[in-house]
C-alpha positions in Angstrom: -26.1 16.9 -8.3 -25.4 17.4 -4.7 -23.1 15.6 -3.3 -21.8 14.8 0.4 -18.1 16.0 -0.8 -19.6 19.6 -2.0 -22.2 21.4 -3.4 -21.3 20.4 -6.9 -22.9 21.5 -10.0 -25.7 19.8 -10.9 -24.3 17.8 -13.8 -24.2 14.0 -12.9 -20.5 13.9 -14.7 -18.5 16.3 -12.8 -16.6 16.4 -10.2 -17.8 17.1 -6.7 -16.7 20.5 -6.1 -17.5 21.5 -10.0 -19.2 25.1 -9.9 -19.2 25.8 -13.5 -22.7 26.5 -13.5 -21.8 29.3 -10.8 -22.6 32.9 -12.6 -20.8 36.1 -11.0 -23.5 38.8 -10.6 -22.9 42.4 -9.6 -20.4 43.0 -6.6 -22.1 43.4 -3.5 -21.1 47.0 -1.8 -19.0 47.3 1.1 -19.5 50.3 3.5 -16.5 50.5 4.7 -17.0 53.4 6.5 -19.7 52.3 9.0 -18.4 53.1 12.4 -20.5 50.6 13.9 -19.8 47.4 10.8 -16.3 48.1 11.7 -16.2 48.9 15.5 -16.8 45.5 16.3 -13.7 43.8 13.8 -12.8 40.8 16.1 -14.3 39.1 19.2 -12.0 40.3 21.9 -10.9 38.6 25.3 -13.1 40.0 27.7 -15.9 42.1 25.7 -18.6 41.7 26.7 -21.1 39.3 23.9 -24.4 41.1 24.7 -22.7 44.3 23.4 -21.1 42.7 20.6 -24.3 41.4 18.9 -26.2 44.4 19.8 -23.8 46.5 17.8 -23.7 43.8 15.2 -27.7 43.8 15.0 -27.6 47.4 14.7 -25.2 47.5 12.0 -26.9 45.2 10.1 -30.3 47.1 10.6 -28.1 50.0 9.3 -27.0 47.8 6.3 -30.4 46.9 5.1 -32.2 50.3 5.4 -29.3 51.9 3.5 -31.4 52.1 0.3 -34.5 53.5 2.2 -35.3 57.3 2.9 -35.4 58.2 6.2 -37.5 60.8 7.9 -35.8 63.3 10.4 -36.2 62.5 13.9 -33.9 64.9 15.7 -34.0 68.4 17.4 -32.7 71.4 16.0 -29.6 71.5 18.6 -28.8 68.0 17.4 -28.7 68.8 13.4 -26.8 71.8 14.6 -24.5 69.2 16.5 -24.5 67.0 13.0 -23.6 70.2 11.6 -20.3 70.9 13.3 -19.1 67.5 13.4 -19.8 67.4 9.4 -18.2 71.1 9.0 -15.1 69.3 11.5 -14.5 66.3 8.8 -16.4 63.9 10.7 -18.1 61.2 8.1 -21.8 61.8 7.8 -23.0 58.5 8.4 -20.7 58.3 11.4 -22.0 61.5 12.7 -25.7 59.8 12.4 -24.6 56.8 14.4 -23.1 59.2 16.8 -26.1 61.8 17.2 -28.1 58.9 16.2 -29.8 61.0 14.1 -31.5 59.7 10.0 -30.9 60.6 7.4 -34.0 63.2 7.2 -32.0 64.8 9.4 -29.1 65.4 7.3 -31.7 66.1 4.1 -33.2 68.8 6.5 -29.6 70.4 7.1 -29.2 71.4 3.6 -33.0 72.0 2.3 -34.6 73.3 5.3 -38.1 72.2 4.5 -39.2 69.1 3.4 -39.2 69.8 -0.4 -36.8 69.2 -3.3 -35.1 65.6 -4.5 -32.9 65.4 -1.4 -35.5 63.8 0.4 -35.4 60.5 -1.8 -31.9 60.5 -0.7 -30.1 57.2 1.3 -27.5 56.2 3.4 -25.5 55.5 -0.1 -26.3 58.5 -1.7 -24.7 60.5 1.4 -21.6 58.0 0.9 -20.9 58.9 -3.1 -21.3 62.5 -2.2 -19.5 62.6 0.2 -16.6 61.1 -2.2 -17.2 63.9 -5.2 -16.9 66.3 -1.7 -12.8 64.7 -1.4 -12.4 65.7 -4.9 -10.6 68.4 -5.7 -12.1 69.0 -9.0 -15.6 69.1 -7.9 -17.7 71.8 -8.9 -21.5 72.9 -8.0 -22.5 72.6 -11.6 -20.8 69.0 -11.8 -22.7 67.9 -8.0 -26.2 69.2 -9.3 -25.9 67.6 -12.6 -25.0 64.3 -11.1 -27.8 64.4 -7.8 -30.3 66.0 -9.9 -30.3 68.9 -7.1 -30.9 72.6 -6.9 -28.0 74.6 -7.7 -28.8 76.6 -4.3 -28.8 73.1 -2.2 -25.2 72.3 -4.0 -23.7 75.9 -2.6 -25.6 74.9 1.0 -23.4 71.2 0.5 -20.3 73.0 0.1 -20.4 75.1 2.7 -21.1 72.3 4.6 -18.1 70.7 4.3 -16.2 73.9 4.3 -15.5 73.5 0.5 -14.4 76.0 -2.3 -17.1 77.1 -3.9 -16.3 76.9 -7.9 -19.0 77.0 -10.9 -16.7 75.2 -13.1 -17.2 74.9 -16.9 -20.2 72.9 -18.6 -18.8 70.0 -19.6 -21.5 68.6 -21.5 -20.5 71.0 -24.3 -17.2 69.2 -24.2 -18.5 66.4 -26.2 -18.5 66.6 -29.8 -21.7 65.4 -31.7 -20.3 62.0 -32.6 -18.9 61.6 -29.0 -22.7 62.4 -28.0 -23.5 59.3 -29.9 -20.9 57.0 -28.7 -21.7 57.5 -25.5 -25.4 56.4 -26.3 -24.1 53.9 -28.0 -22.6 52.6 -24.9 -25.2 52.9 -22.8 -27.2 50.5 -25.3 -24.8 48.1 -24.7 -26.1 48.2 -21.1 -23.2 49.0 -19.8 -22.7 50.4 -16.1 -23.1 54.6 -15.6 -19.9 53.8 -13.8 -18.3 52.2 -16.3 -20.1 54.4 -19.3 -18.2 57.4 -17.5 -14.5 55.5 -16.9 -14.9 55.1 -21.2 -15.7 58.3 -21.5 -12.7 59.6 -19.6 -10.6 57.2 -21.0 -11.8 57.8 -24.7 -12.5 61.3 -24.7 -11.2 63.3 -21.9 -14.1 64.4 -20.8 -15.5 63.6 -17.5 -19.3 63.2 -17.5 -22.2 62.8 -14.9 -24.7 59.4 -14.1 -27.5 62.3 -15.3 -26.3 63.4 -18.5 -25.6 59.8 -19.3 -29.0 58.9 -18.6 -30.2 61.6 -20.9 -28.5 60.7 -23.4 -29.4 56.9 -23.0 -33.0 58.0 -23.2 -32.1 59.6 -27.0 -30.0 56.8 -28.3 -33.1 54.2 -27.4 -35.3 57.0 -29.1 -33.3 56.8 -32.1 -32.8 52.8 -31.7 -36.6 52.6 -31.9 -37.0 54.7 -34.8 -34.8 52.3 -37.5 
């Protein structure tokens, strides 16, 4: 029942400002790191309002297409530009407002043709690597697992970002057979990748990637539909 004192519930009993029937979904992502969400953090004295909303409109426009491929648009002396800024430490979606330059343009910087799984790539796909990038335990096997990229493309990343190159171990063969099948037994319980790797971790020791997850997701439901 709505109510002129709140929103209310729906249930003719309750109180007024009752949201028990309120159901917390999935957090909703914040990129933090958008240099035009956060250039504009308070209406200031003075600025002028035509700017303001442009920015704002264009951050939001940002915002939405962030789960959208984006075909390059640029010159090859402004993906060179995006590629010193990158190599400097500059974030890459903040180098993209800067050059304004897509995403394609990025993708093309590490694949040079328009080929390879890159190209499905978004805004938050640049974000997450761009975290495993910070780590210090990152290693091209772990980065092409996880993307589901050529091991050539990973060593292209790192050089990117002026990052060590290091093969590091395969940690798949970490897992022990039961440990296989806990894991898909996790994933069953349709639990997050994220939070399917935190258990892991936790559990095991043993840090694992969204793609081996998913593989072995695919083998528990195989063996799930079998019984």
């Amino acid at each position: 029942m709505v109510t002129i004192d709140g929103p209310g519930c729906g249930v003719e009993d309750h109180a007024p400002e009752c949201l028990c029937d309120v159901k917390i979904g999935e957090p909703t992502p914040i990129l933090e790191d958008f240099n035009l969400m956060w250039g504009v953090e308070r209406f200031r004295k003075g600025l002028d309002t035509l700017t303001v909303l442009e920015k704002l409109t264009k951050a939001h426009d940002m915002l939405h297409e962030a789960n959208v491929p984006q075909p390059p648009r640029g010159t090859d002396e402004q993906r060179q530009l995006l590629f010193e800024r990158i190599h400097l430490g500059v974030r890459v979606e903040v180098a993209l407002a800067q050059l304004d330059l897509t995403i394609g343009d990025f993708v093309l910087l590490i694949t040079k043709a328009v080929q390879a799984s890159m190209w499905k790539w978004t805004l938050l796909d640049l974000i997450e690597l761009q975290e495993f990038m910070a780590d210090e335990g990152t290693t091209v096997r772990r980065v092409a697992d996880t993307f589901g990229i050529d091991k050539t493309l990973v060593i292209r990343i790192f050089n990117l970002f002026g990052k060590k190159i290091e093969e590091g171990v395969d940690y798949r063969r970490k897992l022990t057979d039961a440990q296989r099948e806990q894991v898909g037994l996790w994933t069953l319980e349709n639990l997050p990748y994220n939070e399917v790797v935190r258990k892991c971790q936790e559990t095991f020791g043993v840090q694992i990637s969204r793609a081996y997850i998913s593989m072995l997701a695919q083998k528990a439901r195989a063996r799930a539909a079998a019984v």
